[in-house]
Each structure stands twice: as structure tokens, then as C-alpha cells.
C-alpha positions in Angstrom: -14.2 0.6 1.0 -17.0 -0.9 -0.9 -17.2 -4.0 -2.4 -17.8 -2.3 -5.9 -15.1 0.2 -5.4 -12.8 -2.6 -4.7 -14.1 -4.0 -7.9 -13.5 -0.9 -9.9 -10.0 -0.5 -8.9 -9.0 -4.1 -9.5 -10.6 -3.3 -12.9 -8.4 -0.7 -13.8 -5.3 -2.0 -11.8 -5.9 -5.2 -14.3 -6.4 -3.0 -17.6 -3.1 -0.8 -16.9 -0.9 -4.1 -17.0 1.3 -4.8 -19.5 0.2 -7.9 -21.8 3.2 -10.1 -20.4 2.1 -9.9 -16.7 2.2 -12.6 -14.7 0.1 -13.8 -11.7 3.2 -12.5 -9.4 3.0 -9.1 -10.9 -0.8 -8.7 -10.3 -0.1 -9.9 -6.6 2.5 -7.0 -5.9 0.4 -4.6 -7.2 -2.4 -5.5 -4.8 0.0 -5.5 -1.7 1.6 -2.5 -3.1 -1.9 -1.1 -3.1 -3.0 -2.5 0.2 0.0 -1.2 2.0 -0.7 2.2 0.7 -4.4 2.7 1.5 -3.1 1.0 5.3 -0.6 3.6 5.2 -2.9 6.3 4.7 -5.6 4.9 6.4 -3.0 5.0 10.1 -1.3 8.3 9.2 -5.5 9.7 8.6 -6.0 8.2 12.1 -3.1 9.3 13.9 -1.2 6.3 14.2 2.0 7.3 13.4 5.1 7.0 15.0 8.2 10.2 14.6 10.7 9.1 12.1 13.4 10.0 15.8 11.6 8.1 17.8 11.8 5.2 15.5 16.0 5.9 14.9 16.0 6.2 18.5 14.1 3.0 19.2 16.4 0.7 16.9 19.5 3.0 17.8 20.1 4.7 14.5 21.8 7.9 13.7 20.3 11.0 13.1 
């Protein structure tokens, strides 16, 4: 992503917060963020693993 997207979007993540945010607040909505666009970014690449596989892996039901 470019720089000035990144830009734009901190822009408007800033501008949607409520007046009493705090520092903390901003910082979980970047990682919130982040984690998102990583998500999508793997699943767009094929990195995913079978939710199954996964249960099977840590030895979960179902």
C-alpha cells in the first residue's frame, strides 16, 4: 500500500474517533486494522489453513 493511502486512511480512522479517545484507543484501531488487511492479504494469497485441520492440530472437537 502506498504511503499516501496509508496516510488517507489514518486520516479518516483519526476523524471517525470519538473526542474522548485516548492514545490506547488509536493504537487498537491500527492493529485492528493491520490484522485485517494481513488477514486478507494471506487468505488473497492462499495462505490459509482449514478451520479441521486447525481443531485437529490442537485436538479440538468438531
Amino acid at each position: 500500500m502506498a504511503a499516501t493511502d496509508i496516510k488517507q486512511r489514518a486520516h479518516i480512522l483519526v476523524d471517525s474517533m470519538p473526542d474522548d479517545a485516548t492514545w490506547d484507543d488509536l493504537m487498537y484501531k491500527i492493529y485492528v486494522c493491520k490484522a485485517i488487511e494481513a488477514g486478507i492479504e494471506d487468505a488473497d494469497a492462499g495462505r490459509m489453513v482449514d478451520v479441521k485441520e486447525v481443531r485437529r492440530k490442537f485436538g479440538l472437537p468438531g
